[in-house]
LODODO-175707 format. One record per atom (N, C-alpha, C, O): y, z, x; residue in one letter. Coordinates in steps of 0.2 Angstrom, whole numbers, plus 5000, padded with zeros to 4 digits. Atoms other than C-alpha are relative to their C-alpha. Layout:
YZXA ...
This chain:
500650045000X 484446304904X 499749994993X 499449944992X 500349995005X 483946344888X 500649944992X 500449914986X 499650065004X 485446234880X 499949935002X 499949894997X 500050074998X 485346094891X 499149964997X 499049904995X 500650035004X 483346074884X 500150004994X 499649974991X 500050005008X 483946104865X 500549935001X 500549904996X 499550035000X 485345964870X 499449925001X 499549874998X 500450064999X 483845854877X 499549964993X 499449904991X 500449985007X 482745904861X 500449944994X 500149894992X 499550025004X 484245834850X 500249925002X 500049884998X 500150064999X 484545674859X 499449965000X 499549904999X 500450035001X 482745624859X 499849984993X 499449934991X 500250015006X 482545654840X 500449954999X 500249904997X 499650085003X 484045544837X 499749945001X 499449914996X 500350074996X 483345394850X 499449984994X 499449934990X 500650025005X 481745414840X 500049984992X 499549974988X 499850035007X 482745384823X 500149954997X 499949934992X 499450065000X 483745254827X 499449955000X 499349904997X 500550055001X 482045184832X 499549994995X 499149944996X 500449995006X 481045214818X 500649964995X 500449914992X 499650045005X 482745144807X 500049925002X 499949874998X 499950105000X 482844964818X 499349984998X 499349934994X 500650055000X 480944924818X 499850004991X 499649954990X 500049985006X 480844984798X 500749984995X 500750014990X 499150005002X 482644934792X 499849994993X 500050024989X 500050055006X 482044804779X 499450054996X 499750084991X 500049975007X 480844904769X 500350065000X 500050094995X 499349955001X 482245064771X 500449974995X 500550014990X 499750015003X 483244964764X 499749954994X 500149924990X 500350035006X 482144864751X 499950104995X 500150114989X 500249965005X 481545044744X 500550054997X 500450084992X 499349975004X 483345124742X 500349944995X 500649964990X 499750065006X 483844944732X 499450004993X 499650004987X 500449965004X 482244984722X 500250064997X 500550064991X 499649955003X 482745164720X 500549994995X 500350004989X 499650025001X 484345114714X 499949974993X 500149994987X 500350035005X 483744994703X 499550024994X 499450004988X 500649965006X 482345104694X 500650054996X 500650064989X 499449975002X 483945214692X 500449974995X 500650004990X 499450045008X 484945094681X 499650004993X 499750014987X 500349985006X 483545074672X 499850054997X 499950054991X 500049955003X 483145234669X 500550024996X 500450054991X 499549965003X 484845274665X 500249964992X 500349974986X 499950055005X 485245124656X 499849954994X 499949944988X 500550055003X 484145004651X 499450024995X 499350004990X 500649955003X 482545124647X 500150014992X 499749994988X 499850005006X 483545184631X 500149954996X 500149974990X 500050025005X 483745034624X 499449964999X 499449954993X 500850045000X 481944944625X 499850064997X 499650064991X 500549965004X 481145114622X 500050064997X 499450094996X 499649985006X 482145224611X 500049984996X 500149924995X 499750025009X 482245234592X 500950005000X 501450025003X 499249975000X 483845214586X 500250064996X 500150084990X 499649935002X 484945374586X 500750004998X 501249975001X 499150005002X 486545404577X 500150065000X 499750114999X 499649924999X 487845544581X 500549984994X 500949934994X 499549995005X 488745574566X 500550054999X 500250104997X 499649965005X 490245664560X 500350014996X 500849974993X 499549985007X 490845744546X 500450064999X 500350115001X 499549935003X 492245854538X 499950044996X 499850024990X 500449955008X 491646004529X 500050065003X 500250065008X 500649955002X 490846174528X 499649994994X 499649994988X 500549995006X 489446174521X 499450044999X 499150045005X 500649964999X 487946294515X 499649934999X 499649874997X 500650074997X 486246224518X 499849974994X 499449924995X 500050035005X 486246204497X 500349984998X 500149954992X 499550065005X 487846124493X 500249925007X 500749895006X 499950054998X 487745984509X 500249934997X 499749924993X 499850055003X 488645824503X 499449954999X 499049945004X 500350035001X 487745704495X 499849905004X 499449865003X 500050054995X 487945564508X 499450015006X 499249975010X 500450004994X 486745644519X 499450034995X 498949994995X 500649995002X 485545734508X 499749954996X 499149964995X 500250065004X 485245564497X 499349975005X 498849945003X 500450034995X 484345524513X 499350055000X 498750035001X 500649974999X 483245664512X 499550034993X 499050054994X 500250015005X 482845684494X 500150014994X 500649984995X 499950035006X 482945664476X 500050054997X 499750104999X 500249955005X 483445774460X 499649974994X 499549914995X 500350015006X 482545754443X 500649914997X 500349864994X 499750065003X 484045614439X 500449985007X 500550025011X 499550024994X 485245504451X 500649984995X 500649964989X 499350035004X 487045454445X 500349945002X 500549945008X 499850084999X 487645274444X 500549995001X 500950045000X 499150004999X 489345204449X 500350014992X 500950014992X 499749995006X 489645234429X 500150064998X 500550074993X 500149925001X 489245424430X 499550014997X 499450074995X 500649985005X 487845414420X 499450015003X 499449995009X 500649994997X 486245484423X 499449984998X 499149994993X 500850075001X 484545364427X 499550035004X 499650075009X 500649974996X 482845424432X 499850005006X 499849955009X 500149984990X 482545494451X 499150045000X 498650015001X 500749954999X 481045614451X 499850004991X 499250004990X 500350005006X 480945624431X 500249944998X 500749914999X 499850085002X 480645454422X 500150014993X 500149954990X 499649995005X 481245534406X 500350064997X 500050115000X 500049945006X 482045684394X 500250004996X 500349944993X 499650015007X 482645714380X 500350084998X 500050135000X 499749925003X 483645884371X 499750014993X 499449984989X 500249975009X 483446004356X 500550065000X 501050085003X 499349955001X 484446134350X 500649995001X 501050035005X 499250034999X 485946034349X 500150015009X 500750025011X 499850014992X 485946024369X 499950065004X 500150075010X 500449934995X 485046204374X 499650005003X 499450045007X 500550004998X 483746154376X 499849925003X 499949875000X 500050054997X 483046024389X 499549975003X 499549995008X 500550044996X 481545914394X 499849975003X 499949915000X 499850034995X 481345834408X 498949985003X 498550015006X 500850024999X 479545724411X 499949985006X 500449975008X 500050024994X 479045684428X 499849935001X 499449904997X 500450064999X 478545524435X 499550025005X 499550075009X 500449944998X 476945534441X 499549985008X 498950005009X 500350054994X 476845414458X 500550055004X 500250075010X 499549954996X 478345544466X 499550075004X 499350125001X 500149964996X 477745634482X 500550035006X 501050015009X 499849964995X 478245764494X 499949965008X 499549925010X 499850044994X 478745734511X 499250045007X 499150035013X 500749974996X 476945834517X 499549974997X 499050004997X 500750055004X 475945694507X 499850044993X 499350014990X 500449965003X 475645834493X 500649954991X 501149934990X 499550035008X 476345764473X 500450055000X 500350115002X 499349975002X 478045824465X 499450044994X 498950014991X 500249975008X 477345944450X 500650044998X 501150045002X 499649975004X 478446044438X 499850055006X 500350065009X 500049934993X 477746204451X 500449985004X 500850025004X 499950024992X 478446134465X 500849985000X 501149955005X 499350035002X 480146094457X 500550064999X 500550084994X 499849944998X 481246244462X 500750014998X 501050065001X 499449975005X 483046234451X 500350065001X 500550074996X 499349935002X 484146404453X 500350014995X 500850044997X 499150015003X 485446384440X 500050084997X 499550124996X 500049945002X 486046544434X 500249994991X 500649944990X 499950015005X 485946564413X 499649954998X 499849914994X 500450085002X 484546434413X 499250035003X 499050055009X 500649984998X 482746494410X 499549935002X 499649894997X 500550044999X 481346374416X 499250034999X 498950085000X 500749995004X 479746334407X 499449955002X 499349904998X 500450075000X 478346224414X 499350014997X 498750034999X 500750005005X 477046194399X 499449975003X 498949995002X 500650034995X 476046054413X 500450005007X 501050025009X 499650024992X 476246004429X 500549955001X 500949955005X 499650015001X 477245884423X 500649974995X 500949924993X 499250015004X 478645934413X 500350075001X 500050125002X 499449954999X 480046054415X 500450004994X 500749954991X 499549995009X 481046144399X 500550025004X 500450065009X 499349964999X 482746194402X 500150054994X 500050044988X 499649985007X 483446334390X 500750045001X 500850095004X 499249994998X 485246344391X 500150084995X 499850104991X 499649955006X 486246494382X 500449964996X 500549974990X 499650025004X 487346394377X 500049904999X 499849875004X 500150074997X 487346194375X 500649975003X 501249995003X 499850014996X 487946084387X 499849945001X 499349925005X 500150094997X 488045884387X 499749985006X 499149955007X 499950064996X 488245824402X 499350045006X 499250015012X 500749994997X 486445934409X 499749965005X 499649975011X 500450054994X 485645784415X 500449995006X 500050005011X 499650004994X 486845764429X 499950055003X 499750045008X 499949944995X 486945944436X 499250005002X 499250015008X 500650034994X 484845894441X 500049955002X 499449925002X 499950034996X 485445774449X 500050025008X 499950005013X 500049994991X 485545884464X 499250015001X 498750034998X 500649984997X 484245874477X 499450055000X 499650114999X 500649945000X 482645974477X 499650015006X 499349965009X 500550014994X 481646044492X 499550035000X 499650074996X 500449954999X 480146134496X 500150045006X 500550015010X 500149944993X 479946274509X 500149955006X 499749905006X 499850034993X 480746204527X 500349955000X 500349925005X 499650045002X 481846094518X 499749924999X 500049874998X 500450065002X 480445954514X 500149964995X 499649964992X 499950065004X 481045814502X 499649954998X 499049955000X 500250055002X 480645674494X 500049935002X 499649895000X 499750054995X 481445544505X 499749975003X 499149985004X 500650044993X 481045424519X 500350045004X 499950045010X 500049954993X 481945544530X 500150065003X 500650095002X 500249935000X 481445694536X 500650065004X 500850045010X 499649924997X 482445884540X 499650005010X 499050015009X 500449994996X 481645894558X 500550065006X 500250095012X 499949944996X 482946034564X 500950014996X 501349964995X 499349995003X 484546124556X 500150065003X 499850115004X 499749924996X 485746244566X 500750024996X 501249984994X 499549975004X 486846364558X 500450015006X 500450005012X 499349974995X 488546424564X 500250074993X 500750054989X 500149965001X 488546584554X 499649984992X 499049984991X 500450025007X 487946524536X 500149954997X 499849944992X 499650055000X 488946374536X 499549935005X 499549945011X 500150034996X 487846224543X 500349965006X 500749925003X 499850024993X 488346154562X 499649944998X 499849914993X 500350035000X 487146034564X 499349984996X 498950024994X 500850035006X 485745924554X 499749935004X 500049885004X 500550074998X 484345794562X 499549974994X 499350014990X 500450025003X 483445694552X 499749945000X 500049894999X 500450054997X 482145574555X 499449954996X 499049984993X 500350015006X 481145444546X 499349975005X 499349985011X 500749994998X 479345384549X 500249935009X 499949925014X 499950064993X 480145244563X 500350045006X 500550025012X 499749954992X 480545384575X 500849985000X 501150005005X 499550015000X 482245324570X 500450084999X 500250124995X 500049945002X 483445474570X 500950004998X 501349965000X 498949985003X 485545534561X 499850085001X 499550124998X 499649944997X 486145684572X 500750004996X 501249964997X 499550005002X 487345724560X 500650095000X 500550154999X 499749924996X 488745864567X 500650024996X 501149974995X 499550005006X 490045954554X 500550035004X 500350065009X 499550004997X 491645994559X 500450034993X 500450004987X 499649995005X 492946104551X 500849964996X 501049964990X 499550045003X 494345984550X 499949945002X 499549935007X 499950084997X 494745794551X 500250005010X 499949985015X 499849984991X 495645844570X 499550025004X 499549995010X 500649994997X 494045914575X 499649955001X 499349955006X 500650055001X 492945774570X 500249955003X 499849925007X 499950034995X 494045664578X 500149995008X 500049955013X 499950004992X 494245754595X 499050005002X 498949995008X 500549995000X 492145754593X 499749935003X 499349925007X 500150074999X 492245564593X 500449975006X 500349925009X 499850044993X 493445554606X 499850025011X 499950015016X 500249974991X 492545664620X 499349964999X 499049955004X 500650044998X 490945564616X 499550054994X 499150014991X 500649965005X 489845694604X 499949964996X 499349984995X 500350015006X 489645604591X 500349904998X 500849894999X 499850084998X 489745394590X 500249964993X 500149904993X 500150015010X 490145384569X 500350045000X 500450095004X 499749965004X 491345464558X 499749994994X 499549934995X 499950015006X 490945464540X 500450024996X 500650084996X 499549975004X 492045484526X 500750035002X 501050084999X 499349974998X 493645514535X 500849964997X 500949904997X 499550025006X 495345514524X 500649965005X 500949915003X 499550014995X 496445484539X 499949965007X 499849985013X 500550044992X 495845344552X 500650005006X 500449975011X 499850024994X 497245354565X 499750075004X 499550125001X 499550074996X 497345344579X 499649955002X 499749925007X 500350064997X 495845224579X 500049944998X 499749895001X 499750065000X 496645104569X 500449955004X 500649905001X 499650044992X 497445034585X 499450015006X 499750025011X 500549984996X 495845074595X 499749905001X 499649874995X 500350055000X 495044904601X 499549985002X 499449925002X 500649974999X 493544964605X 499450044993X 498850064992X 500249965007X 493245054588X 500149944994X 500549914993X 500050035007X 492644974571X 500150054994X 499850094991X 499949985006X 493645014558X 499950004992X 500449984989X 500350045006X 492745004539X 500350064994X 500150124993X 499349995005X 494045044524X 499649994994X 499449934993X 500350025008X 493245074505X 500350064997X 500450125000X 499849985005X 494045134490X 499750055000X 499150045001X 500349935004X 493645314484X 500050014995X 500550044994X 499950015008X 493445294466X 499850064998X 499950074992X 500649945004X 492445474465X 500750065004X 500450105007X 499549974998X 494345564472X 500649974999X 500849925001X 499350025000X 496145554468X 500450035003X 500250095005X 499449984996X 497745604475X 500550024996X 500749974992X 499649995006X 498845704464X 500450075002X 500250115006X 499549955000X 500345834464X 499750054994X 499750024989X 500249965006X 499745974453X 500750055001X 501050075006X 499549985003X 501146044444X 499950084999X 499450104996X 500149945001X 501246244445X 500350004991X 500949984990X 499650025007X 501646244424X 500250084998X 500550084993X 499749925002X 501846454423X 500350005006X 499950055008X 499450024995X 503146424438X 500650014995X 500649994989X 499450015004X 504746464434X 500549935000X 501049904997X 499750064998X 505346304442X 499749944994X 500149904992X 500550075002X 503946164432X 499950044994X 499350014992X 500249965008X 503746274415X 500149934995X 499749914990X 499950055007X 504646114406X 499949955001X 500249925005X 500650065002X 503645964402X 500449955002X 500149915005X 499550054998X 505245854404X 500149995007X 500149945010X 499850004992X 505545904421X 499449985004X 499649945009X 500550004995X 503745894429X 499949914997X 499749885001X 500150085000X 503745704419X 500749975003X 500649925006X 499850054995X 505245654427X 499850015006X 499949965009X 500150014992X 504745694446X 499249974998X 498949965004X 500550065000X 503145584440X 500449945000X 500449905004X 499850094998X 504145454437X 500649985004X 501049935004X 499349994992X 505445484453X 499749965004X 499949935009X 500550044991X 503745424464X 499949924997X 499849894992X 500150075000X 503645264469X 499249995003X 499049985008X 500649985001X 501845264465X 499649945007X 499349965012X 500250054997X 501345094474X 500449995005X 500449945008X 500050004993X 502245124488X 499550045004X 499650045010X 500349964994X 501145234495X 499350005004X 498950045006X 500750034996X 499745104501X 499450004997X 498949964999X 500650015001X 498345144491X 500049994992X 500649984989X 500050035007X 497545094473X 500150054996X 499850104996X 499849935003X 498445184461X 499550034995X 499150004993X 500549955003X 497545334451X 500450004993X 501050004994X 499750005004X 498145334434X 500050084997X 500450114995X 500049935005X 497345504427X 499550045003X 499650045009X 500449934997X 496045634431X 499049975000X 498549995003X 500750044999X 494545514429X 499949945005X 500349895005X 500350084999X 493445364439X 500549964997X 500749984992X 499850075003X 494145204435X 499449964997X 499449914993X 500550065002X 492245144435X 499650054996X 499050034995X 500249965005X 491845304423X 499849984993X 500249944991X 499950055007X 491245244405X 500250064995X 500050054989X 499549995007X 492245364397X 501050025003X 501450075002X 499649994997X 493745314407X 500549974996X 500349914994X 499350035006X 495545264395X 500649985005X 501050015008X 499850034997X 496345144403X 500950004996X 501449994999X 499450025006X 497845144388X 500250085002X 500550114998X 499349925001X 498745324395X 500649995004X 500849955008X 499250004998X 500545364400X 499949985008X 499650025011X 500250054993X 500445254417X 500750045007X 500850035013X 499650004995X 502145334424X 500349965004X 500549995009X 499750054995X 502845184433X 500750015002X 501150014997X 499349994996X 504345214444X 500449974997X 500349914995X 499549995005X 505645244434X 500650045003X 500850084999X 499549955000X 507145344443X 500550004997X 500850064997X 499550005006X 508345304430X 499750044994X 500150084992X 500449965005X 507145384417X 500150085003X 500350135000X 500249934995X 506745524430X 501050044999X 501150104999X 499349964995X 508845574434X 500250024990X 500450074987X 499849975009X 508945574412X 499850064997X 500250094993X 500349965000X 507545694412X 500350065003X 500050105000X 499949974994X 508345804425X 500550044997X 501050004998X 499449985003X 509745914416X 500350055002X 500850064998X 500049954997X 509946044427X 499950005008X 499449985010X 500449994990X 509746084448X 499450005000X 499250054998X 500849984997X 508146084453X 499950005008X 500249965012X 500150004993X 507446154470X 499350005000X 499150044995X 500750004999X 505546134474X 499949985005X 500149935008X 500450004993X 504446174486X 499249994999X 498750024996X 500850064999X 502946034489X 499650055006X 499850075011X 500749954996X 501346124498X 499649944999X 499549894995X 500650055001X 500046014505X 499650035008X 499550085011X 500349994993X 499045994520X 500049955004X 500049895003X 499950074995X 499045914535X 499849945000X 500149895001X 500050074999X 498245774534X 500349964993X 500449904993X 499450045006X 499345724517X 500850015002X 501350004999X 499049995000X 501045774526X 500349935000X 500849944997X 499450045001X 501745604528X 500049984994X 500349934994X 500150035006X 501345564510X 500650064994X 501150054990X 499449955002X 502145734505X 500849995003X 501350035000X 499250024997X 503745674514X 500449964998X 501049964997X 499750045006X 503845524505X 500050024992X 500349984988X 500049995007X 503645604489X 500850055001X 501250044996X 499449944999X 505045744494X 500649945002X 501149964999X 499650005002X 506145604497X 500249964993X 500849954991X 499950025007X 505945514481X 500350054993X 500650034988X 499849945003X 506245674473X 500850025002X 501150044997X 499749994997X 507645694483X 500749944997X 501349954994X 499450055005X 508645534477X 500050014994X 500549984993X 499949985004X 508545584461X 500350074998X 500450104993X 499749935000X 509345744464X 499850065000X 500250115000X 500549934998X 507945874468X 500050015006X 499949975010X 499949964994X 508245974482X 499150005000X 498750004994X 500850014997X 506345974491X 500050025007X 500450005011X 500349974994X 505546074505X 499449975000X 499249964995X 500749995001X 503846044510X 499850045006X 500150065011X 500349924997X 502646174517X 499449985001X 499049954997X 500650054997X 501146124528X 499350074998X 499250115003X 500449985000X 499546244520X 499349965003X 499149905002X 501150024999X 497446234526X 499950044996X 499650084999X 500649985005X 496846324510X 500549984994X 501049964995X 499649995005X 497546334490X 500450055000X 500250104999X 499749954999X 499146414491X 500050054994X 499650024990X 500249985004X 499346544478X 500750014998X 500849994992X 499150045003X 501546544476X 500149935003X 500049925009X 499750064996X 502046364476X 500249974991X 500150014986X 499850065004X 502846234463X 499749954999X 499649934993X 500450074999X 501946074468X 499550015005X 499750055010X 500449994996X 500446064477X 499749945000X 499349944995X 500350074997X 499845884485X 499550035002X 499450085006X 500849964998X 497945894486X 499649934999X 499949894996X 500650064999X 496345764487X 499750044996X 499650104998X 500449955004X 495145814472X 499649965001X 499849905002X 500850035001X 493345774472X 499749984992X 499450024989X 500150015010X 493145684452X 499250024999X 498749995000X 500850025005X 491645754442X 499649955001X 499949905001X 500550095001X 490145614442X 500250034992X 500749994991X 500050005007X 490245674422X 500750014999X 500950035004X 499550005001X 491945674414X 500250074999X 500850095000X 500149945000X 491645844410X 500650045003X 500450085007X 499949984997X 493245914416X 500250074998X 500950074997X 499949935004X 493346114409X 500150035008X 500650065008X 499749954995X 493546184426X 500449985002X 500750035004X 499050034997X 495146094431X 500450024994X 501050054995X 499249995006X 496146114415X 499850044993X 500250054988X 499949935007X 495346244402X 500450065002X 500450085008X 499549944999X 496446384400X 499650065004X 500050105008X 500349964998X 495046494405X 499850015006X 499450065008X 500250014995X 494846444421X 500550035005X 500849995008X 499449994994X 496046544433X 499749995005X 500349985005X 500349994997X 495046524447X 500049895003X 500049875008X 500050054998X 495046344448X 500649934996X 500849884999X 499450025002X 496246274436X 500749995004X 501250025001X 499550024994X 497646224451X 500550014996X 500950064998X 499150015003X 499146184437X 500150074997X 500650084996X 500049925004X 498846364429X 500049954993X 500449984989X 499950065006X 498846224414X 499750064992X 499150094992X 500349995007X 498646294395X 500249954993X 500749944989X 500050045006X 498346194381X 499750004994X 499249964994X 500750005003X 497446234365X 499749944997X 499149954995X 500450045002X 497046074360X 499949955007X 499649905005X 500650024995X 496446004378X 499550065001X 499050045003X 500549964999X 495446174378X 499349984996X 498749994997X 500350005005X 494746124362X 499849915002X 499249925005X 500250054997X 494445944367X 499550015006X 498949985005X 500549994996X 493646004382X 499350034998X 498850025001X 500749965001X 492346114374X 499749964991X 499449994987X 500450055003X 491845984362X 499749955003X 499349925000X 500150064998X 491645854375X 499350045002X 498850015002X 500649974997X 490346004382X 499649994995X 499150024997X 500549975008X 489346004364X 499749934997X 499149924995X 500250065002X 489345824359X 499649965002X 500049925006X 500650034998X 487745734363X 500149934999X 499949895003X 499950075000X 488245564355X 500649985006X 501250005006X 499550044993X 489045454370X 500549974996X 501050014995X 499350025004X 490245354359X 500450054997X 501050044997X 499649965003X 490845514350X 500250045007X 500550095005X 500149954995X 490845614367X 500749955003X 501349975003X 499150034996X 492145454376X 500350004996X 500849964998X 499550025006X 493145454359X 500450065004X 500950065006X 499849944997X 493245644365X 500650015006X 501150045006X 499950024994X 493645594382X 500749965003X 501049965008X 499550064997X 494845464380X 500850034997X 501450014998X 499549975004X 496045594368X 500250035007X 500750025011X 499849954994X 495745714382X 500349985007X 500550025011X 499750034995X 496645594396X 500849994995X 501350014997X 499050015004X 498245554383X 500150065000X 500450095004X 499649945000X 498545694380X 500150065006X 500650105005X 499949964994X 498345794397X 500649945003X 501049985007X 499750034998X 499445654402X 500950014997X 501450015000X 499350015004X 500745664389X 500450075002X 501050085001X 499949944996X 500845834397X 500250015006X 500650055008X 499850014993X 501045794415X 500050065004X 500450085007X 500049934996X 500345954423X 499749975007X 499550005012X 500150034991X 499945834439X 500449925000X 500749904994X 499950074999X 500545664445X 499549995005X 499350015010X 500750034995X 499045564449X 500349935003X 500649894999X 499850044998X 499445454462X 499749945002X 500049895001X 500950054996X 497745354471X 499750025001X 499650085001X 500649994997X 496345344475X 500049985008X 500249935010X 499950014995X 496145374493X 499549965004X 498949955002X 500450054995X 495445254507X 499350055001X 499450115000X 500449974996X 493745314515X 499649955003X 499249905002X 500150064991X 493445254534X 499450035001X 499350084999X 500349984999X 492045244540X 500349965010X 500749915011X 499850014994X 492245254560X 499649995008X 499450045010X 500650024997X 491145164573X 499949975007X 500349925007X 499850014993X 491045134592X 499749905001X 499149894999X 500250065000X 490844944595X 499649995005X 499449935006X 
């Protein structure tokens, strides 16, 4: 009894469904094509009418939240000086200085239209420097003394780095509006200028990572990337190709190696490589090409393996260290070596290994010529070639003391012949950097 009335129950609601859908159908079905329609826009449409524009960015790095690359923080604020495609340093936050005590001592004037990103002016207070061996002295508000221990030319350029106040507030047009760590190494950085416009920019430990970022959808931009496949067959992707003038590509020569000890040997396997084959604009030396204390007149290496098998007087076996994204460059170099009679391995590291022979690597060039950390003797720590020279050492620490520019590139231009005439690397190019873009 009690079913057959749930069964009656059941069919009456239906009846009165069906009749409720025939006599109503048309706006049933106009308010679901509405629905639907509000839907696309919402999902679709909405964001481009009423959205700022947003860029998802990737880059390769670790980076602390004080040495992030100057590609992004450029955007967010200013040091005391900026540096030109020449390397020299032109007025940013200060619109003059000048030295004393042979280059110990440093002044630095402010300009005095330069505000903070909380409307408040730049003063010498508020201008917050770290360097270690460098006391700071502000006689007004706007002037800043440096007092070095020792002198040091190329000064002006190391305040070129950015400057911030408490919460990372700059000078810029666009603002820090949220930064996420991944243990002390920044992950993520937004930054935002007054158009509500925003760059979500997301770092990644390797090229591989940045690219799988790019291809699950996270991030709609690469920048600075050494190695563009596999989106260079992408036809959906814009591919944008510029010379790297401020980076070269070089084999540094292990020179307290029992294998590369002699000077003969590490210049013929320079000139074993078949330099211009290997696609990009070749590097001549350890400097810029658009440097102005760059010497165009030094030992150039051009493929030569008749020179190279002369030089060779003995067996050689060498083991090339590099890293993944240079292996297929390091494979051409091992077989160029290779015909000429050098037995070659290569060996795939991700850090500076610490036994090796040859070590294929991407350096980042000084903006100043200043190179004492790559090739003074004193430098174990960052000198790659283990290189010892007393007159590049002496070279090098005149160029740090000399305040006349003409007498400083005189300095400069010795300092490439002769590292050269030495051959403790083979500099090969300058590398491409891609920038990578969803069409």
């Amino acid at each position: 009894m009690n079913n057959s009335f749930a069964m009656k129950q059941i069919r009456y609601i239906f009846k009165l469904t069906l009749a409720f859908i025939s006599r109503f159908k048309g706006i049933i079905l106009a308010s679901i094509g509405l629905g639907f329609l509000f839907f696309i826009f919402l999902r679709f449409v909405s964001p481009l009418i009423l959205a700022k524009n947003v860029q998802k960015i990737g880059l390769t790095g670790r980076y602390l939240v004080d040495k992030l690359p100057q590609n992004v923080v450029g955007y967010v604020s200013n040091g005391l000086t900026e540096i030109n495609a020449e390397g020299n340093a032109i007025p940013a936050l200060a619109e003059s200085w000048g030295e004393a005590d042979d280059g110990k001592t440093w002044t630095f004037h402010l300009a005095d239209n330069k505000v903070w990103q909380d409307g408040k002016a730049v003063t010498a207070t508020t201008i917050n420097y770290n360097f270690e061996d460098v006391a700071i002295e502000r006689p007004d508000e706007m002037t800043l003394v440096f007092k070095l221990d020792s002198p040091f030319a190329p000064f002006p350029t190391v305040v070129s780095r950015a400057v911030f106040k408490k919460g990372l507030l700059g000078t810029g047009e666009w603002k820090v509006t949220k930064l996420s760590l991944a243990g002390s190494f920044v992950e993520k950085l937004i930054i935002q200028n007054k158009n509500g416009d925003k760059k979500i920019v997301k770092f990644y430990p390797t090229e591989e990572r940045t690219k799988l970022a790019f291809k699950l959808g996270q991030v709609d931009e690469i920048w600075d990337l050494i190695d563009k496949e596999p989106f260079g067959s992408w036809t959906l992707v814009n591919v944008e190709e510029q010379t790297n003038y401020g980076r070269y590509v070089a084999v540094f020569f292990n020179t307290q190696g029992n294998t590369l000890a002699d000077k003969a040997l590490r210049q013929a396997l320079s000139y074993a490589i078949d330099k211009d084959s290997l696609g990009w604009e070749r590097a001549l030396g350890p400097l810029s090409p658009l440097s102005w204390a760059y010497n165009p007149q030094i030992k150039p290496y051009d493929y030569d393996p008749e020179r190279a098998k002369d030089l060779i007087e003995n067996e050689v076996e060498v083991r090339l260290i590099t890293t993944p994204v240079l292996l297929s460059t390091a494979e051409k170099i091992a077989n160029f070596w290779r015909e000429v009679g050098v037995t070659t391995s290569v060996q795939v590291t991700s850090s500076l290994p610490e036994d090796y022979d040859a070590f294929l690597a991407i350096y980042d060039i000084p903006v100043d010529p200043d190179q004492y950390a790559l090739w003074h003797s004193t430098q174990t720590a960052t000198n790659i070639s283990r290189y010892t020279s007393p007159r590049i050492d002496k070279l090098l620490e005149d160029g740090r003391l000399e305040l006349n520019t003409e007498k400083r590139r005189e300095i400069y231009l010795d300092f490439q012949r002769f590292l050269l005439e030495d051959a403790p690397a083979a500099f090969l190019y300058h590398p491409a950097s891609y920038t990578i873009s969803r069409k």
